[in-house]
LOLOKOL-622038 format. One line per field, with one value per residue (C-alpha): x, y, z; residue number from 1. Coordinates in pm, 1 decimal. Layout:
// residues N
east <- (X, ...)
north <- (Y, ...)
up <- (Z, ...)
num <- (NUM, ...)
//
This chain:
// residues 418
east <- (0.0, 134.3, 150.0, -92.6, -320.2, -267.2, -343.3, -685.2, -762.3, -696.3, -971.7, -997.8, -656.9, -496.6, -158.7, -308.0, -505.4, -204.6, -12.4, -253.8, -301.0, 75.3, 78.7, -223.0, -28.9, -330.3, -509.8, -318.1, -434.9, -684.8, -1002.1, -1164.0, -968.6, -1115.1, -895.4, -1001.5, -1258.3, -1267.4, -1602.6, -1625.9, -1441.7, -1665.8, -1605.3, -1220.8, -1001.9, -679.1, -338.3, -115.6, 251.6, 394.6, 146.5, 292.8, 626.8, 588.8, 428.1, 735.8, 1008.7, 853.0, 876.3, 1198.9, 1388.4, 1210.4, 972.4, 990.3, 704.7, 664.0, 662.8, 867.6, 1172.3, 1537.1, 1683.6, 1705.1, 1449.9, 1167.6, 1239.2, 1211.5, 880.6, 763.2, 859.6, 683.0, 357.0, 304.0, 410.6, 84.6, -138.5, 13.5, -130.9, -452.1, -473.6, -444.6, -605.7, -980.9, -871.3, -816.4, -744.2, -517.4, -328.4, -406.4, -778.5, -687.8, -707.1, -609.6, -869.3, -873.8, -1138.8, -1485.9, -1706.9, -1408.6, -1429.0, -1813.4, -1800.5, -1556.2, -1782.7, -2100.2, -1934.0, -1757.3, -1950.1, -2227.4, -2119.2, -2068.7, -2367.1, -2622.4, -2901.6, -3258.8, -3488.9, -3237.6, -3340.4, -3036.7, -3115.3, -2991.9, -3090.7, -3243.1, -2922.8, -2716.8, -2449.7, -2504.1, -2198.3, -2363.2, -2690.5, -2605.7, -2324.5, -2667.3, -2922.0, -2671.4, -2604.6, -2973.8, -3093.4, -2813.4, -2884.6, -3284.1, -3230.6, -3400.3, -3328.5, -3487.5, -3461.9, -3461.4, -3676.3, -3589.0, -3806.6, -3785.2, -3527.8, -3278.2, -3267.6, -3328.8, -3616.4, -3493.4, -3826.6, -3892.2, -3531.9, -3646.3, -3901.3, -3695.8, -3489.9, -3589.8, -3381.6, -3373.3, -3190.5, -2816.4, -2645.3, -2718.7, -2486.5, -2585.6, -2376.5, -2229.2, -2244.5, -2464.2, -2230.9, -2522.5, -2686.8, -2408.4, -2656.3, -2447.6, -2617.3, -2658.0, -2463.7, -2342.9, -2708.2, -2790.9, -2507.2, -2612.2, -2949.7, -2860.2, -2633.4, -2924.2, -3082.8, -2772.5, -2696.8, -2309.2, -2338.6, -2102.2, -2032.9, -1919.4, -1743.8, -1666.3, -1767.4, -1705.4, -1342.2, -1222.3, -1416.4, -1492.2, -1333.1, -1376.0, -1317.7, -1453.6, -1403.8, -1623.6, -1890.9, -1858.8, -1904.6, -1821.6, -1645.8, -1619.1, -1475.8, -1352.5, -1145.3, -789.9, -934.8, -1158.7, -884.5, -616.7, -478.9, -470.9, -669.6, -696.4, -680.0, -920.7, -936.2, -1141.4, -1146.2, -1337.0, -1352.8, -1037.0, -1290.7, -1554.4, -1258.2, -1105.1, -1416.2, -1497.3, -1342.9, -1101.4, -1243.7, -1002.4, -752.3, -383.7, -57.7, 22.8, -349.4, -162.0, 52.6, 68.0, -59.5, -32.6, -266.1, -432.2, -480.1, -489.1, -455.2, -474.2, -256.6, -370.0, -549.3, -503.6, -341.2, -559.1, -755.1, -505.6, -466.5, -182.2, 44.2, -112.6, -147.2, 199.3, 258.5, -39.4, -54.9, 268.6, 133.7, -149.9, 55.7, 109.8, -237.9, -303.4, -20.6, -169.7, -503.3, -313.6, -113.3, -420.0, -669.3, -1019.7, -1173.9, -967.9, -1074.6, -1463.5, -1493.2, -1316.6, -1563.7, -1852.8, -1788.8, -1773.6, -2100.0, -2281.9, -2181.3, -2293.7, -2600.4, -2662.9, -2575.4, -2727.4, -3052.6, -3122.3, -3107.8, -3390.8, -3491.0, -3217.0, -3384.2, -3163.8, -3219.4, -3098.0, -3153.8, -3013.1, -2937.3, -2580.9, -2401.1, -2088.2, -1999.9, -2195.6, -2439.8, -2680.9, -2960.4, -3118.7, -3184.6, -3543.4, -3651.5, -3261.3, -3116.3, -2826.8, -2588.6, -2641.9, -2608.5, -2243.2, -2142.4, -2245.4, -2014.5, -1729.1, -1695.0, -1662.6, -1353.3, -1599.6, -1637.3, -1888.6, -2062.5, -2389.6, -2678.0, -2752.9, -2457.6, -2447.0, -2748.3, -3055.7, -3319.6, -3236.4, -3329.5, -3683.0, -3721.6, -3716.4, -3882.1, -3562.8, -3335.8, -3099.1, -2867.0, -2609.1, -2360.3, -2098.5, -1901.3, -1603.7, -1296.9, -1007.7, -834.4, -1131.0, -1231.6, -1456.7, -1384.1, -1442.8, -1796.4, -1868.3, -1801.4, -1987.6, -2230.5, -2190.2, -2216.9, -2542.6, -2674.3, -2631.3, -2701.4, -3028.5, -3140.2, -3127.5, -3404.1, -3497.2)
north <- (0.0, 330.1, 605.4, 827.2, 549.0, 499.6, 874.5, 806.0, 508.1, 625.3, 928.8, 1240.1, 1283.6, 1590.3, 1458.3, 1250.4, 1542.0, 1719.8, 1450.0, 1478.9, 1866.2, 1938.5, 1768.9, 2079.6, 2406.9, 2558.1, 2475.2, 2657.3, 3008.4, 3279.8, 3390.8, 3701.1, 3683.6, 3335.9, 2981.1, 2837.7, 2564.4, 2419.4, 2185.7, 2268.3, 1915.0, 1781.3, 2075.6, 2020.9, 1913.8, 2027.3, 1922.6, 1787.1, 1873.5, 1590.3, 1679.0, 2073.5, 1950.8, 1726.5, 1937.1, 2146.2, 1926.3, 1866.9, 2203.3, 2303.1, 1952.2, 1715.6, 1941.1, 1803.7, 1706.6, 1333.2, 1040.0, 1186.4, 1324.4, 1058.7, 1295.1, 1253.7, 1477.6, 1373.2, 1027.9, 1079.4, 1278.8, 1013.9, 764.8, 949.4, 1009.4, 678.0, 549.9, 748.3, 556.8, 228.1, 370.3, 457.9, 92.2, -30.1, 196.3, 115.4, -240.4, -185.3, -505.1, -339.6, -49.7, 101.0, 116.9, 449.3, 741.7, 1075.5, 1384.6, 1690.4, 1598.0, 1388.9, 1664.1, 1587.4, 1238.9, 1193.5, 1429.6, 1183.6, 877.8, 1060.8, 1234.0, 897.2, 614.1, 843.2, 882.2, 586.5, 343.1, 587.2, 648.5, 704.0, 604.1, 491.5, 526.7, 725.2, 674.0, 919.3, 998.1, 1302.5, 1299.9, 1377.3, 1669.9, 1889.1, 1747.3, 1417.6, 1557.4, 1776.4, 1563.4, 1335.4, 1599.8, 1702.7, 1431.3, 1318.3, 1666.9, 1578.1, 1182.4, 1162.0, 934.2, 987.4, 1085.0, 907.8, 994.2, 809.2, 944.0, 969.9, 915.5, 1221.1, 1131.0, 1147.8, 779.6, 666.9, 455.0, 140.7, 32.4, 291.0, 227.3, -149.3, -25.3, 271.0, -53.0, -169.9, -347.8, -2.4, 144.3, 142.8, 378.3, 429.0, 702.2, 748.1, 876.4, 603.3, 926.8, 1241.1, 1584.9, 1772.6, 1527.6, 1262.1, 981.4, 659.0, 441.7, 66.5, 90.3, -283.6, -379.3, -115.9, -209.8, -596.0, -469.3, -240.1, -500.8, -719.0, -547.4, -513.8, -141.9, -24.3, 162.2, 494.2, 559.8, 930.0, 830.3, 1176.8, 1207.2, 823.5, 781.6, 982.5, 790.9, 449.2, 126.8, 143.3, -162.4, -103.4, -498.5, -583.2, -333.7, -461.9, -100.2, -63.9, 335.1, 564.9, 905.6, 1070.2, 1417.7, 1411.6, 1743.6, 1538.3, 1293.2, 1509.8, 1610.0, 1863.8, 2021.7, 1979.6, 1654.7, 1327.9, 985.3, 816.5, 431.5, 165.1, -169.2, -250.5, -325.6, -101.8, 186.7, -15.2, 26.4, 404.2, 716.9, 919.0, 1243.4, 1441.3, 1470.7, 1607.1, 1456.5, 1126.5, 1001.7, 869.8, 633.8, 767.7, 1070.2, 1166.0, 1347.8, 1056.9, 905.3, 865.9, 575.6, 625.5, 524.7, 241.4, 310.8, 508.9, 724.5, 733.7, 962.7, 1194.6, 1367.4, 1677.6, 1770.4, 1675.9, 1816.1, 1625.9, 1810.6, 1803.5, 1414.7, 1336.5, 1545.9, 1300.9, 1024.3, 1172.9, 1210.3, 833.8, 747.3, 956.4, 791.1, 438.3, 502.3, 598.9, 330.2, 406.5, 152.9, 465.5, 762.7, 628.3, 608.1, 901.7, 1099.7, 901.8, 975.6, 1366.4, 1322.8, 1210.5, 1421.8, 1717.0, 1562.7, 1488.0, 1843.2, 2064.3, 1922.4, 2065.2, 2346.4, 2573.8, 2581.0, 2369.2, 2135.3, 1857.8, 1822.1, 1423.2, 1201.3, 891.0, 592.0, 527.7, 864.7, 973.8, 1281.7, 1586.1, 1731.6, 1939.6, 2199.7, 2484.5, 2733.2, 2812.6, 3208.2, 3286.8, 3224.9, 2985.5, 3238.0, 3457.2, 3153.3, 3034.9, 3458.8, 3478.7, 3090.8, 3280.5, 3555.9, 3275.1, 3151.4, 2865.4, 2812.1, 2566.7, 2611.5, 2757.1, 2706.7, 2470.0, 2246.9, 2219.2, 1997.9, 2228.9, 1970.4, 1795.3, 2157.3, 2155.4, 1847.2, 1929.5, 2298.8, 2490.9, 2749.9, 2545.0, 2435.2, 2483.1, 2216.7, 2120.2, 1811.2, 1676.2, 1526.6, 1331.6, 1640.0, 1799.7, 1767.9, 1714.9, 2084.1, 2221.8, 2048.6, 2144.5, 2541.9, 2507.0, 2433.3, 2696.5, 2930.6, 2832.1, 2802.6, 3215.9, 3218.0, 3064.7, 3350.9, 3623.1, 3841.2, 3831.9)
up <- (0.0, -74.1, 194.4, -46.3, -70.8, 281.4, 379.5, 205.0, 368.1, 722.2, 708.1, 874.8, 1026.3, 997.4, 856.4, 650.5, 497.4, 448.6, 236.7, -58.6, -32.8, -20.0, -370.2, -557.3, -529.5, -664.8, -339.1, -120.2, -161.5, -71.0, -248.4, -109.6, 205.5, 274.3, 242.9, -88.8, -87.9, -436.0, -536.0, -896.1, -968.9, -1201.2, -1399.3, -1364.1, -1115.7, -994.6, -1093.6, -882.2, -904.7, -1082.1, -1350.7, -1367.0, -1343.9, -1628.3, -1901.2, -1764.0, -1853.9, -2180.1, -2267.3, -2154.0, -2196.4, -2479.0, -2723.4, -3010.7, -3306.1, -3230.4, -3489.3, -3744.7, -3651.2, -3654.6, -3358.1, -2966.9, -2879.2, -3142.1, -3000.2, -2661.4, -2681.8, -2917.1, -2655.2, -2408.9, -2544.2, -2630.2, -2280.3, -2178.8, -2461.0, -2279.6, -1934.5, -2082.5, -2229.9, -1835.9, -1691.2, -1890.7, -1987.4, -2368.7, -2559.1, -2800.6, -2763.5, -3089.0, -3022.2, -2825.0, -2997.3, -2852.5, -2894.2, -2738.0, -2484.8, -2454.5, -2669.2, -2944.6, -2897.0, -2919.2, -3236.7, -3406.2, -3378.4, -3484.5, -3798.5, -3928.8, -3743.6, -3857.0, -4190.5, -4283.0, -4061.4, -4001.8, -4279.3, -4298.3, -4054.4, -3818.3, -3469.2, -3203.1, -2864.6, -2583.9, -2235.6, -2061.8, -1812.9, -2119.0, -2162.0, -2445.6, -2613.9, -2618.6, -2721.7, -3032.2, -3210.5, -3264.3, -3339.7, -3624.8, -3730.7, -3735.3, -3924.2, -4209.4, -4267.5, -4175.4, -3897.1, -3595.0, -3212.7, -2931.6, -2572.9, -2270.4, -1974.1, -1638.5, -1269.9, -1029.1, -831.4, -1176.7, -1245.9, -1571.0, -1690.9, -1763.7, -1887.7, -2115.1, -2248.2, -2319.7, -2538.2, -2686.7, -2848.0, -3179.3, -3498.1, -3586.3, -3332.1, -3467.2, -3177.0, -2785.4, -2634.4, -2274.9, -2005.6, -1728.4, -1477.8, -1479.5, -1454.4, -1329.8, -1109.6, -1000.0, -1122.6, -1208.1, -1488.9, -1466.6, -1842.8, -1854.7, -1797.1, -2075.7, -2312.2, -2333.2, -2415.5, -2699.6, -2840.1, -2862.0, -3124.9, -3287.3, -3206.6, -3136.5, -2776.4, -2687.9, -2362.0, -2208.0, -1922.8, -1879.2, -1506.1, -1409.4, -1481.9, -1213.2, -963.5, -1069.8, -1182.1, -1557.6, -1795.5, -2121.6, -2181.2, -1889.3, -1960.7, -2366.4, -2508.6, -2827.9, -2785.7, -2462.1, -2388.6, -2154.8, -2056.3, -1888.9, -1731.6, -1519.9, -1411.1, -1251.8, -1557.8, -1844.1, -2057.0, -2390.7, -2405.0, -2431.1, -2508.7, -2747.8, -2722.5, -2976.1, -3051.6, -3318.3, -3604.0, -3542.3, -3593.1, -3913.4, -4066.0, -3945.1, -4220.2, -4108.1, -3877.4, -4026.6, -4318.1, -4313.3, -4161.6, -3963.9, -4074.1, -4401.5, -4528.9, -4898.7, -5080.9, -5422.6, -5647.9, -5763.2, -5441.8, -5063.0, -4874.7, -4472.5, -4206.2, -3974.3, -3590.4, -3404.0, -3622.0, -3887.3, -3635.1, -3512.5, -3809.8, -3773.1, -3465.9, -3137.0, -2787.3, -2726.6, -2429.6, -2236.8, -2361.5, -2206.1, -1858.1, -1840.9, -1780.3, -1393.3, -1357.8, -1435.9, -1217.9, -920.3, -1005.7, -957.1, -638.2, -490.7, -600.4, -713.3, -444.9, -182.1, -423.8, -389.2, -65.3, 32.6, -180.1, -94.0, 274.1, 173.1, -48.7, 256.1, 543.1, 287.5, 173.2, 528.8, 619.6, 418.1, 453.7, 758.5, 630.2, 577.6, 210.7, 96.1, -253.4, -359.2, -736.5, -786.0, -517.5, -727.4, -456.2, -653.0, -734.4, -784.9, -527.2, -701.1, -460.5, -666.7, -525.4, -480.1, -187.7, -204.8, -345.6, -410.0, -779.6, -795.5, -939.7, -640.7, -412.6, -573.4, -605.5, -210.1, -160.5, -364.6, -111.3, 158.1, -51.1, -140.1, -557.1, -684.3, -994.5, -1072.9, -1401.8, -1626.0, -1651.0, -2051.9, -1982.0, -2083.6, -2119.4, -1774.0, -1605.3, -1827.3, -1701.4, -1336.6, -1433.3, -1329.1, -1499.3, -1285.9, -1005.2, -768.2, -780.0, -549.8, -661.0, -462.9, -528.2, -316.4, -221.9, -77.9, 344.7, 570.2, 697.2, 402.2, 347.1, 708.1, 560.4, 262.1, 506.5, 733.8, 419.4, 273.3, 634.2, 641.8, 288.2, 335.6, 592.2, 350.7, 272.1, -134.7)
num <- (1, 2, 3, 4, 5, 6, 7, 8, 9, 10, 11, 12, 13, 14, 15, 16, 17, 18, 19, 20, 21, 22, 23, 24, 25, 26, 27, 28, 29, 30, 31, 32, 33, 34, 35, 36, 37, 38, 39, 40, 41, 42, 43, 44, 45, 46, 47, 48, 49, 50, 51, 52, 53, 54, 55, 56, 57, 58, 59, 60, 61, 62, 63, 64, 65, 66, 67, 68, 69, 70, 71, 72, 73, 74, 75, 76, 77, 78, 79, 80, 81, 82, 83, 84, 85, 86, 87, 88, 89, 90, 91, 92, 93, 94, 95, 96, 97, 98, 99, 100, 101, 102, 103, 104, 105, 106, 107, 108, 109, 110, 111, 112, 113, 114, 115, 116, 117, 118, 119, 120, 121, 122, 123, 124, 125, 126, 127, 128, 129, 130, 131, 132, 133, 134, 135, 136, 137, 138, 139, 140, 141, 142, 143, 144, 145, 146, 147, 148, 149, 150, 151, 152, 153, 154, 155, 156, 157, 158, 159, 160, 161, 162, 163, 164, 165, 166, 167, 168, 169, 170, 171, 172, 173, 174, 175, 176, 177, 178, 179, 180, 181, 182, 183, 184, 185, 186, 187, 188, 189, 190, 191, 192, 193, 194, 195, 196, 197, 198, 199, 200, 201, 202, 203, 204, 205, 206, 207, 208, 209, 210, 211, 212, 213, 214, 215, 216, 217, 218, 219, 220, 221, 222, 223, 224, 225, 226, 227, 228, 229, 230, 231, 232, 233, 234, 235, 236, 237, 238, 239, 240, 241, 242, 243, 244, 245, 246, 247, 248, 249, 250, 251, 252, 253, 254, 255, 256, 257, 258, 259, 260, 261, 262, 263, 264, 265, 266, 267, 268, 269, 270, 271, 272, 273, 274, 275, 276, 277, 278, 279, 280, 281, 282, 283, 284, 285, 286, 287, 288, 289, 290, 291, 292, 293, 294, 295, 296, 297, 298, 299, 300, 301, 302, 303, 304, 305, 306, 307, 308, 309, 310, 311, 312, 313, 314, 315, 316, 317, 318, 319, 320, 321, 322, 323, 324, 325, 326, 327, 328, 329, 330, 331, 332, 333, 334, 335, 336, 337, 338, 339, 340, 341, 342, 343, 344, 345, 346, 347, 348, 349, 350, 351, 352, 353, 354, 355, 356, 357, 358, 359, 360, 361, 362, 363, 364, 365, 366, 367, 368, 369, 370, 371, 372, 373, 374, 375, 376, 377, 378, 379, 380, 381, 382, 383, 384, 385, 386, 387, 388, 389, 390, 391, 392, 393, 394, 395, 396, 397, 398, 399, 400, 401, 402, 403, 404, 405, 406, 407, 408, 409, 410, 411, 412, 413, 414, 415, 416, 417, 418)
//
C-alpha cells in the first residue's frame, strides 16, 4: 500500500489530509480573504505537481514534433507520449493499444464517432437513442447528425429522483436502433447508470453503444471490456490532468471500418494526387500535430489515479458526499435536485426564493467556488422545471472541513431576505 493510498484510507486525520493537499499548489491560496474551498471538480479538477512539473520538462527539456523526426528529442517525446497511450490501455482495460485514440477531450471524442460512425452506418430512418441525463456534447453531435442523414433521435426518460427509466429504455430498443450514447455518470446530477445492464441490451438489437465516461473515470473502476461497449470518452481534465486533451477508445474493427475524422498529416501512409490511402489506428484519427505536451502530462495524472486506487478515491468521496447531503438538509430551504441511490460525489440543489448564481457569487466571497446554471445539460433543467442548479461536486483532495463550511455558508445564505 502506498502512503498516499494509505493517507486516504486512514480518514480524517490531519496529517493525513495534508499529504494529498501538499501535492495541488493551486489549493493553497486565498479567495476574497477566505482559504479556498474548491467543489467545482466535475467541472475540472486540480493538478497535482507531478502533472505541472511534467508538461514542464517537456517544454523546456524534450519538445519536439513526435513520430517523425530521426533525432534525440523527437524520439524521446515520441517515446513518451506513447508510454501514456500504454497507461490509458491499463487503466480502462483496452485489448489493443491502438484502439486508443487521442482527442482533445470527450465533446471531441463523441463528435468523431457521430461524424464517421455516422457517416458511414447511419441512414434514414435509423433510430439514435440518448438519455435526458445527457451533456449537451452528447446531445447535439446526434441531433446534427440526425438533421443531415434523416435518422431519428430518441430519448430516454428519467423518474424524479434522476434515475433513468430502464423500462422505457427497453421499449426505446428496436432493430432499428443502430447507436445508444448514454452517459455512465450524470455531470449535473451525480446519477451513475446501470450501463453494462444497458449495453447488453442495446447489443441485442444489434446497435453499437457509446459511452461518455466523462464524469465516471475519475471515480470508478472502468473496464470497457467488462462493460462490452463498443467506444467511450472521456477528458484528462476530469482525471487530474490537463486540458486539452481526451481519449477516445473503440472496438479494433468497429474503428477499421470508421473514415477518417479528419484529413492532413500522420493520418496517411501515402498521398499523391491521384490518391490517398490512410494510415492504420489510431493514427488514422489523429490527423496533424497533437497536444503532445499536455498528452505526455497526463501520464502523472493516471499514475496519481493508480497510487491511490479508485476503491480509496470512492470512498473518500462518498464519505464527503454524505456528510454534505446529510448536512445541508437541515437546512432551511435547501432542494436537492438528484436524489439517485448510486451517485458519484456531485451534490446538486437549490436554496429556495434565491437564484443559484447569487447563491455560488455569495459561496465565492466565503472563498468557497462551486458552480452555478444549467450544466451544458438544458433539457435535464426543463425536465425538473428549473433554470438550474447549484452544484458542489467533490474530489479526493477535498475535506470534511471544508464540506462542514460550505455548510456553514449556505446556512447564512439561506437567511437572507430576497
Amino acid at each position: 500500500m502506498s502512503d498516499l493510498e494509505a493517507a486516504i484510507k486512514t480518514n480524517s486525520g490531519i496529517i493525513a489530509e495534508e499529504k494529498i493537499r501538499a501535492l495541488f499548489p493551486i489549493l493553497h491560496q486565498e479567495v476574497n480573504g477566505k482559504p479556498l474551498a474548491y467543489f467545482d471538480n466535475a467541472a475540472t479538477t486540480q493538478k497535482p505537481i507531478q502533472v505541472i512539473e511534467a508538461l514542464k520538462n517537456y517544454y523546456g527539456v524534450d519538445n519536439s514534433n513526435i513520430h517523425r523526426g530521426a533525432h534525440t528529442l523527437a524520439s524521446r517525446a515520441t517515446d513518451y507520449f506513447e508510454q501514456t497511450r500504454e497507461l490509458v490501455k491499463t487503466f480502462i482495460n483496452v485489448p489493443s493499444v491502438e484502439e486508443v485514440i487521442f482527442t482533445k477531450g470527450t465533446t471531441e471524442s463523441i463528435n468523431l464517432v457521430a461524424s464517421t460512425f455516422g457517416r458511414k452506418f447511419i441512414n434514414a430512418g435509423d433510430e439514435i437513442i440518448i438519455s435526458t441525463l445527457e451533456h449537451h456534447s452528447n446531445i447535439v453531435p446526434w441531433q446534427m447528425l440526425c438533421e443531415e442523414k434523416g435518422a431519428i433521435l430518441k430519448i430516454i426518460p428519467i423518474h424524479d429522483n434522476g434515475e433513468l427509466d430502464l423500462e422505457a429504455y427497453k421499449n426505446l430498443l428496436s432493430d432499428k436502433t443502430k447507436m445508444v450514447a448514454v452517459v455512465h455518470a450524470s455531470n449535473a446530477l451525480g446519477t451513475i447508470n446501470p450501463v453494462k445492464e444497458m449495453i447488453t441490451q442495446a447489443h441485442s438489437v444489434g446497435a453499437k453503444f457509446l459511452l461518455d465516461g466523462a464524469q465516471s473515470t475519475a471515480h470508478l473502476e472502468v473496464d470497457v471490456q467488462d462493460l462490452n461497449c463498443d467506444f467511450l470518452a472521456f477528458s484528462a481534465h476530469k482525471v487530474y490532468g490537463p486540458t486539452g486533451v481526451g481519449v477516445l477508445y473503440g472496438k479494433r474493427e468497429v474503428l477499421e471500418a470508421m473514415p477518417p475524422y479528419q484529413g492532413g498529416g500522420e493520418m496517411i501512409k501515402e498521398v499523391s494526387f491521384s490518391k490517398t490511402t490512410y494510415n492504420d489506428i489510431p493514427y488514422k484519427f489523429e490527423a496533424g500535430t497533437p497536444n503532445i505536451g499536455d498528452v505526455i502530462a497526463f501520464a502523472e495524472a493516471i499514475k496519481f489515479i493508480n497510487q491511490l486506487g479508485k476503491a480509496a478515491i470512492r470512498a473518500h468521496e462518498n464519505r464527503l458526499l454524505a456528510h454534505a447531503t446529510e448536512s445541508c438538509s437541515k437546512i432551511n430551504g435547501f432542494i436537492p435536485i438528484g436524489t439517485a441511490k448510486n451517485k458519484v460525489s456531485v451534490l446538486s440543489f437549490g436554496i429556495n426564493n434565491i437564484h443559484p448564481f447569487d447563491v455560488g457569487m455569495m459561496l465565492d466571497a466565503s472563498g468557497i467556488a462551486v458552480r452555478t446554471g444549467h450544466h451544458c445539460t438544458q433539457p435535464l433543467m426543463e425536465r425538473f422545471n428549473i433554470e438550474g442548479t447549484v452544484r458542489a461536486s467533490f474530489a479526493v483532495y477535498n475535506t470534511m472541513e471544508e464540506i462542514d463550511r460550505l455548510v456553514e455558508s449556505l446556512t447564512k445564505i439561506s437567511k437572507r431576505k430576497n
